[in-house]
C-alpha positions, 0 to 999 in steps of 0.5 A: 338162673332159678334155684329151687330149695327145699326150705320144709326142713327143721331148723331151729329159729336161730339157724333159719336167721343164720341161714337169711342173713347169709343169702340176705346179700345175695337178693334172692327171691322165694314165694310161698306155697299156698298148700303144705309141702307134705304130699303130692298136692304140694309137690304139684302146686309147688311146680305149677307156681314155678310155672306161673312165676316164669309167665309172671301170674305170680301176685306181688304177694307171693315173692319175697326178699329175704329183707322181709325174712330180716324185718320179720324176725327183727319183730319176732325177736322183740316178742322174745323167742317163738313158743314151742308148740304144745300138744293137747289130746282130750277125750269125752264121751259122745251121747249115742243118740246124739252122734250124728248131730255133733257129726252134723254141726262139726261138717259146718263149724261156725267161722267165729269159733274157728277165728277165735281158736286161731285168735287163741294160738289153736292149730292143727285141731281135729276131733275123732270118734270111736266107740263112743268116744270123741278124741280131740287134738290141737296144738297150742302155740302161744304163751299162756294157755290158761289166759287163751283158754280163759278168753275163748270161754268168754267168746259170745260166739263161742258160747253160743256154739257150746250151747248146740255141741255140750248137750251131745257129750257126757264127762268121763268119771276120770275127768280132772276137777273142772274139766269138761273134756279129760286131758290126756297124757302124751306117751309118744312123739314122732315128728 
């Protein structure tokens, strides 16, 4: 008999542990959706694994026990509990006359600065551009920002990406004592 549950709910890390160790007996089996959940093109790709679960096309990578969830959040539990995610918005202006640059180096962005970022706890990064102001958000899940800022600065590559896209973009005056990008204040929240 095949149960299909909804597991894109929030819970907090202690409950999803609960809630593992209670099926844990039970040998259940999940795979993992390579798309997120949210919108339709989860819901379809969610239906097509069921699919090519039923004829085994499924990789062995796919399926997992809850042991592995159990093995996992031993280690997890090692580094202490997981960082709450912290949310960055940042504002700087664009040089007019060197909007479509930055537009053409950021459809193609260099996958060093983007393995750095990720290496840096970076996620969820976009940038915006409206009136001449680029916004940038991203969400920082590690444990010390200043340290992860500090060695993403220091990346050769990244360096070398910064050389092409600082030129296109002017500091604010309302900028903060060595900022380059200004932070913004967070005013609203809807999760």
């Amino acid at each position: 008999m095949d149960i299909m549950i909804d597991a894109n709910q929030s819970m907090t890390y202690a409950e999803a542990r609960r809630r593992a160790a209670v099926f844990e007996p039970l040998d259940l089996v999940w795979f993992e959706e390579p798309l997120p959940a949210s919108g339709s093109w989860g819901g379809v790709r969610r239906a097509e694994n069921a699919r090519e679960r039923e004829r085994g096309d499924l990789s062995p990578s796919e399926f997992h026990r809850t042991g592995h969830f159990r093995r996992s959040s031993t280690s997890w539990s090692r580094k202490g509990s997981e960082s709450p995610v912290q949310r960055y918005g940042m504002v700087i202006e664009v040089r007019a006359e060197k909007l479509e640059e930055y537009r053409r180096l950021h459809a193609q962005p260099w996958p060093g600065v983007l393995e750095t970022l990720r290496a840096h706890h970076i996620a969820n990064y976009s940038i915006f551009e409206h009136s001449g102001l680029l916004f940038s958000y991203f969400e920082y899940h590690g444990d010390d920002f200043a340290a992860d800022m500090a060695a993403i600065a220091a990346d050769p590559v990244t360096q070398e990406w910064w050389k092409l896209t600082d030129p296109c973009q002017r500091r604010l005056a309302t900028a903060g004592d060595g900022e380059w990008w200004a932070q913004m204040e967070q005013v609203f929240l809807m999760e």
